[in-house]
mmCIF file of the C-alpha atoms, coordinates in Angstrom:
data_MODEL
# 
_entry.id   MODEL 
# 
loop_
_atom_site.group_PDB 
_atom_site.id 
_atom_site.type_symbol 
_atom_site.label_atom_id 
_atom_site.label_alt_id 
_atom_site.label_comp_id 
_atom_site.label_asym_id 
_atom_site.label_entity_id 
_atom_site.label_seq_id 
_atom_site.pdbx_PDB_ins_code 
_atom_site.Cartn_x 
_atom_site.Cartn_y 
_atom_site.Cartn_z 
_atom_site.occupancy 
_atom_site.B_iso_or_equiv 
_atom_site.pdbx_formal_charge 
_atom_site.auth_seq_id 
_atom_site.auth_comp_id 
_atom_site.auth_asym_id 
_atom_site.auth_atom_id 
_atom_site.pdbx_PDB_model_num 
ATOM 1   C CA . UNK A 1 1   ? 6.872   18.569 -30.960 1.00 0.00 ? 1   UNK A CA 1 
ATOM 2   C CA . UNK A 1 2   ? 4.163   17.091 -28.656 1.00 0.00 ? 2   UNK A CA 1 
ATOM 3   C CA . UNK A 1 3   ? 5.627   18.584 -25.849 1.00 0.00 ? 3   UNK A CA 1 
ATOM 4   C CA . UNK A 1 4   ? 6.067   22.078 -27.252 1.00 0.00 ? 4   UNK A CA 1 
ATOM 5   C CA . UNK A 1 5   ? 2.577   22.492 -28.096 1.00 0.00 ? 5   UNK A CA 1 
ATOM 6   C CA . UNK A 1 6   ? 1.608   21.488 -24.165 1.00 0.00 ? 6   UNK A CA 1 
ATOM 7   C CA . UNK A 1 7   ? 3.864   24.213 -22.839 1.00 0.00 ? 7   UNK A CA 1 
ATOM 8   C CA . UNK A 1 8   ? 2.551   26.735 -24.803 1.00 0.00 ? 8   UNK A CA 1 
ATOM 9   C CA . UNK A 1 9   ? -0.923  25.993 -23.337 1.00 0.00 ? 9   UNK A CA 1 
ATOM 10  C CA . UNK A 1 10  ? -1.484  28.169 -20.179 1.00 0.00 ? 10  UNK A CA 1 
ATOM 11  C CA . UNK A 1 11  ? -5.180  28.163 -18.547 1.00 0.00 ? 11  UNK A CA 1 
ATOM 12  C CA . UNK A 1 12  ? -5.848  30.200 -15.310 1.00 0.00 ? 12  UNK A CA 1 
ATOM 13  C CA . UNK A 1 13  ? -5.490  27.900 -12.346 1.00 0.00 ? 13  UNK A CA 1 
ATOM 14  C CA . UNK A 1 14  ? -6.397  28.576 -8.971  1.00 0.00 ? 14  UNK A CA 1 
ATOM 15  C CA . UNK A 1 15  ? -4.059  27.970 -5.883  1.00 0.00 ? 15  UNK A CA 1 
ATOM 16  C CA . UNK A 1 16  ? -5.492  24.658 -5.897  1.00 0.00 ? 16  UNK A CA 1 
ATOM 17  C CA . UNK A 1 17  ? -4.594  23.843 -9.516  1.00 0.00 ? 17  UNK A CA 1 
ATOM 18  C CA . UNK A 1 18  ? -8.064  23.674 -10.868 1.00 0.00 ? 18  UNK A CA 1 
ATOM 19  C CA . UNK A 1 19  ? -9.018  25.849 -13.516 1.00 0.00 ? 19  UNK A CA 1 
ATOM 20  C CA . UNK A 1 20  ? -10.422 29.240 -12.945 1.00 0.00 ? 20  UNK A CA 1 
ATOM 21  C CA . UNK A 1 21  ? -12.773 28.744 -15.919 1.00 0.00 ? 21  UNK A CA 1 
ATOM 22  C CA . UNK A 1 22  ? -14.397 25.477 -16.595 1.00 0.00 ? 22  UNK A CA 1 
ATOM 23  C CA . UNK A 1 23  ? -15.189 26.651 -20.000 1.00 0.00 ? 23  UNK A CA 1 
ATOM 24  C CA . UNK A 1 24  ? -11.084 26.679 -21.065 1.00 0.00 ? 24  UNK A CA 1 
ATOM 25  C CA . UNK A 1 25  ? -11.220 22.798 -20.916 1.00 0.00 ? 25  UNK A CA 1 
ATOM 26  C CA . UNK A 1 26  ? -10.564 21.111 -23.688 1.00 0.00 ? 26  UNK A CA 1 
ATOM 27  C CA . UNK A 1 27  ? -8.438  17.728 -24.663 1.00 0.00 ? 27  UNK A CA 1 
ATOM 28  C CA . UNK A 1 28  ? -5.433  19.823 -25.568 1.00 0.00 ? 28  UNK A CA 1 
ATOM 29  C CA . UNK A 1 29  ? -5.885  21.489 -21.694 1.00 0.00 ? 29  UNK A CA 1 
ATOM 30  C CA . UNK A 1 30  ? -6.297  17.711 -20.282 1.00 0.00 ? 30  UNK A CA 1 
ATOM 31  C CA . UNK A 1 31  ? -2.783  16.819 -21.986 1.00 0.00 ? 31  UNK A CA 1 
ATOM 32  C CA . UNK A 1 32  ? -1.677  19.304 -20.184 1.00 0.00 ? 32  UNK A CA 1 
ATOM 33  C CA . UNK A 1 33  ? -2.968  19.524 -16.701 1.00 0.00 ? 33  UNK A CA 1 
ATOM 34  C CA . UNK A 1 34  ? -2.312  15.377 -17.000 1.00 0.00 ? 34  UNK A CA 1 
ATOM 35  C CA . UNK A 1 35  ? 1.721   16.314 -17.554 1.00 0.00 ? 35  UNK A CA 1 
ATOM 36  C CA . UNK A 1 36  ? 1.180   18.922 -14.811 1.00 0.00 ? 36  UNK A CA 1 
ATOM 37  C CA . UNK A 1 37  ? 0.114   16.362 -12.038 1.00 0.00 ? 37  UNK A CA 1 
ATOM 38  C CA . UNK A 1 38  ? 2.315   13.792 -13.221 1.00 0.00 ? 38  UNK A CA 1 
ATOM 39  C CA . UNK A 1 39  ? -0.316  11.197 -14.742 1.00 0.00 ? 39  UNK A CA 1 
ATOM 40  C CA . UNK A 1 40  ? 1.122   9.674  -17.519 1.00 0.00 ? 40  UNK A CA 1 
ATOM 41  C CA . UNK A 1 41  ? 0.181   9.749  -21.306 1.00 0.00 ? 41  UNK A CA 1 
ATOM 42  C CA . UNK A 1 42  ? -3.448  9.985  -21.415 1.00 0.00 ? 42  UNK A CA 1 
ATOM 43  C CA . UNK A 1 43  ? -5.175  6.456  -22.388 1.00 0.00 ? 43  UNK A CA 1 
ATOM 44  C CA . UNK A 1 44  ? -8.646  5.688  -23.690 1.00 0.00 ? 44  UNK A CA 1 
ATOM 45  C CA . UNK A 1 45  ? -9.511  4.117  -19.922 1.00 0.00 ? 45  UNK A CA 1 
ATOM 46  C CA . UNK A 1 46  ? -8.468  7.708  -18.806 1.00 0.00 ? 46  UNK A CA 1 
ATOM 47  C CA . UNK A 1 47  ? -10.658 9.535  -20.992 1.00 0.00 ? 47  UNK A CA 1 
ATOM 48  C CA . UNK A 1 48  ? -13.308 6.825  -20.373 1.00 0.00 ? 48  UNK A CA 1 
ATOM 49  C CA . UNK A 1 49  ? -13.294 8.353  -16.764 1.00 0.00 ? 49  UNK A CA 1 
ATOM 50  C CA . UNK A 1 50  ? -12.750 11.751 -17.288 1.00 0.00 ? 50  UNK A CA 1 
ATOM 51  C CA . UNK A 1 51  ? -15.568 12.153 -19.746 1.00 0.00 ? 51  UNK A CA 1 
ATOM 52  C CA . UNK A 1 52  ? -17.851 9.768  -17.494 1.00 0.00 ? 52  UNK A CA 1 
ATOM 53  C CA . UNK A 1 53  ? -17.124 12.406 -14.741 1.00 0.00 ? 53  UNK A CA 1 
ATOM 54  C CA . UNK A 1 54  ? -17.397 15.286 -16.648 1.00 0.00 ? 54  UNK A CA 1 
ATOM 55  C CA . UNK A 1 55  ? -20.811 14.105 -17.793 1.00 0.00 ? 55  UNK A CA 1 
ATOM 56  C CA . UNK A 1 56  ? -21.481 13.324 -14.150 1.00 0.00 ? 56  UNK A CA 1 
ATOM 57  C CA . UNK A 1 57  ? -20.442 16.891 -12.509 1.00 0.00 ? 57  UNK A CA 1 
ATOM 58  C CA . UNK A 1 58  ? -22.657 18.499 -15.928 1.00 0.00 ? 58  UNK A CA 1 
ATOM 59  C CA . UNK A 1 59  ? -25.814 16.367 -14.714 1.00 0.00 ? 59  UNK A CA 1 
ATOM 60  C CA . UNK A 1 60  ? -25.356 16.973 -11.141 1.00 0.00 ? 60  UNK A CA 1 
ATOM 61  C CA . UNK A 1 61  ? -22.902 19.633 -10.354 1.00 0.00 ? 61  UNK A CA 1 
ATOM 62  C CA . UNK A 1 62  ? -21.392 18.064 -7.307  1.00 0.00 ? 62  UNK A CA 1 
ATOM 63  C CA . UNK A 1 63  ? -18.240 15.361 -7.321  1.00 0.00 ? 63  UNK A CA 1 
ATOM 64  C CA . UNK A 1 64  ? -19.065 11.716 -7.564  1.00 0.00 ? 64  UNK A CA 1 
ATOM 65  C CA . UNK A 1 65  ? -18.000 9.166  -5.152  1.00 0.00 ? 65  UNK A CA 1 
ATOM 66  C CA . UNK A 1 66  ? -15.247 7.952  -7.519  1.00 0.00 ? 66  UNK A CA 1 
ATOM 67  C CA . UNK A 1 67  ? -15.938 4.434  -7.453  1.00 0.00 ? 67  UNK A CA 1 
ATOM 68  C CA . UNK A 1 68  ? -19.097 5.121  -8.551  1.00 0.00 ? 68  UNK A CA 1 
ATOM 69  C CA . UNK A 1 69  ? -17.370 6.887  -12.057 1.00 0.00 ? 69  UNK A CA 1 
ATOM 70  C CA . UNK A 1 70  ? -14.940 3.235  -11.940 1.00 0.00 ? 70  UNK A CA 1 
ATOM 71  C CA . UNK A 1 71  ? -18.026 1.340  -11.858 1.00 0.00 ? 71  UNK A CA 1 
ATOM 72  C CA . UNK A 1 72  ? -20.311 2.824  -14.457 1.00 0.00 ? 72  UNK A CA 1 
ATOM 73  C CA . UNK A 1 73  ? -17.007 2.896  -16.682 1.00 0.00 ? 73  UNK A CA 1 
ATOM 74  C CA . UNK A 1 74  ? -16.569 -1.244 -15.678 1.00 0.00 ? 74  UNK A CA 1 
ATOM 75  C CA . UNK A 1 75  ? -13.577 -0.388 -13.881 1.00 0.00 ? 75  UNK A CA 1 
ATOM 76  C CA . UNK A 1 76  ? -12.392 -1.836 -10.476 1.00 0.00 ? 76  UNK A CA 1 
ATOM 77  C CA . UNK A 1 77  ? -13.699 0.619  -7.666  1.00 0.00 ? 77  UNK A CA 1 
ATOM 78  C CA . UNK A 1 78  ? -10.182 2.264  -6.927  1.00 0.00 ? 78  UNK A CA 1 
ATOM 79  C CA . UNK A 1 79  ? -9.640  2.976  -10.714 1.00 0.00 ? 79  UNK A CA 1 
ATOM 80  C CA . UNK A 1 80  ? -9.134  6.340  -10.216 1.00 0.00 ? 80  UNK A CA 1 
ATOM 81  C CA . UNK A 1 81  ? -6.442  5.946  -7.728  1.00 0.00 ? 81  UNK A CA 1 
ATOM 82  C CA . UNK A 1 82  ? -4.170  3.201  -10.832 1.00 0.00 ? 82  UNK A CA 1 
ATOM 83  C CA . UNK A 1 83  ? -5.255  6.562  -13.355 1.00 0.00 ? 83  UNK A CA 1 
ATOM 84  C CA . UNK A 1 84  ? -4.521  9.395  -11.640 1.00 0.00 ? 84  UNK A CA 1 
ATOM 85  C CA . UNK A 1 85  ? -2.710  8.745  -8.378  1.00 0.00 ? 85  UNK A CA 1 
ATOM 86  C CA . UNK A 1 86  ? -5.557  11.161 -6.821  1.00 0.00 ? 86  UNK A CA 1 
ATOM 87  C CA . UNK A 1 87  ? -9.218  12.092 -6.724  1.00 0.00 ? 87  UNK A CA 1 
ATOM 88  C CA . UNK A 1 88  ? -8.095  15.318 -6.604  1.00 0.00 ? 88  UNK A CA 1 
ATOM 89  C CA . UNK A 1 89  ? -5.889  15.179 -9.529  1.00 0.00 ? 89  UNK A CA 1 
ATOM 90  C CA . UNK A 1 90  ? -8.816  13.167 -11.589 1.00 0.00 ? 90  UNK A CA 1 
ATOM 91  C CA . UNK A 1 91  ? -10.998 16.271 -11.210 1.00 0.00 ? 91  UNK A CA 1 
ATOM 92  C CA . UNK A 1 92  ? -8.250  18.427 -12.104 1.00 0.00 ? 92  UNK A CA 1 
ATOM 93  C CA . UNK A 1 93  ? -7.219  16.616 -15.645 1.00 0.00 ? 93  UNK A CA 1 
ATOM 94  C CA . UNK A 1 94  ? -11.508 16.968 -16.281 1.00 0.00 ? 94  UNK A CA 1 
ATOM 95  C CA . UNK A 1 95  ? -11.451 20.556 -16.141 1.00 0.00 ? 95  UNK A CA 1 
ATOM 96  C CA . UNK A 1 96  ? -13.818 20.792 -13.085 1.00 0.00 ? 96  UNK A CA 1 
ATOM 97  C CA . UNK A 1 97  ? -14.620 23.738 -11.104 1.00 0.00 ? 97  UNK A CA 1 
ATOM 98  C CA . UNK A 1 98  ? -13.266 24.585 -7.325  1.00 0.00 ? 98  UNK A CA 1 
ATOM 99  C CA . UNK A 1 99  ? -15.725 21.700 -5.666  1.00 0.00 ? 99  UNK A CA 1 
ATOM 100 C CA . UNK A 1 100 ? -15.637 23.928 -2.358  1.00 0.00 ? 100 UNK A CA 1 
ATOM 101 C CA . UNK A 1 101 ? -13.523 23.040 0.506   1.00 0.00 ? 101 UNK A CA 1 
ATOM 102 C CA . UNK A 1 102 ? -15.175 19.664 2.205   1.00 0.00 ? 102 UNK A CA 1 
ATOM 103 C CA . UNK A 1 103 ? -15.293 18.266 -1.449  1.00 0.00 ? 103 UNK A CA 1 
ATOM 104 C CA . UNK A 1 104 ? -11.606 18.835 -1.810  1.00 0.00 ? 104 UNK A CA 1 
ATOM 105 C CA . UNK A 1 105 ? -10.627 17.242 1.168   1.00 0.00 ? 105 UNK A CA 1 
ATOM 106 C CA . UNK A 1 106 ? -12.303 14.119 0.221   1.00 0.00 ? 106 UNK A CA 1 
ATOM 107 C CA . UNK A 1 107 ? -10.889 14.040 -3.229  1.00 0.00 ? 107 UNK A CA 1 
ATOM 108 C CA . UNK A 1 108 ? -7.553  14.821 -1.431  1.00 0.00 ? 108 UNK A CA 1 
ATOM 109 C CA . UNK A 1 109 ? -7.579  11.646 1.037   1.00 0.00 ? 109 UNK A CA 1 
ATOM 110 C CA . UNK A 1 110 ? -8.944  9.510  -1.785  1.00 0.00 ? 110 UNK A CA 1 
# 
């Protein structure tokens, strides 16, 4: 049932897989983009992050050097790569923006 409710949840995404509108974000779209990149089930240290960099990118709007998001959460500093495999793919289950090009490539290596 779970399952069936994710696939019928279809935000724009851009070639990159980030969504076109940062407004269309919502848990129900973070299920969903987390099944698309192939992070597992969604835990509360996941969300932890995720809303600790959403609240981040809000405040600033630029990305975070991610340890900085593992630290304030009390997490090791390469949290983010044990949650999400990538930084890239962290920014993607948050529902953030297109960071531009150089920001991408760092989130990519990370």
């Amino acid at each position: 049932m779970y399952a069936e409710k994710l696939e019928s949840i279809q935000p724009e995404l851009d070639e990159y897989g980030l969504l076109v509108d940062f407004h269309q974000w919502n848990e129900s779209v973070a299920h969903w983009l987390a099944q698309r990149n192939s992070v597992g089930p969604l835990t509360d240290a996941h969300w932890r992050f995720i809303r600790s960099l959403r609240n981040y990118y809000e405040k600033y709007r630029f990305p975070p050097a991610m340890s900085l998001i593992c630290r304030r959460e009390g997490m090791d500093n390469h949290c983010v790569q044990r949650l999400f495999c990538t930084c890239l793919n962290a920014w993607r289950v948050a529902g953030l923006p297109d960071p531009g090009e150089e920001a991408k490539s760092y989130l990519s290596a990370m």
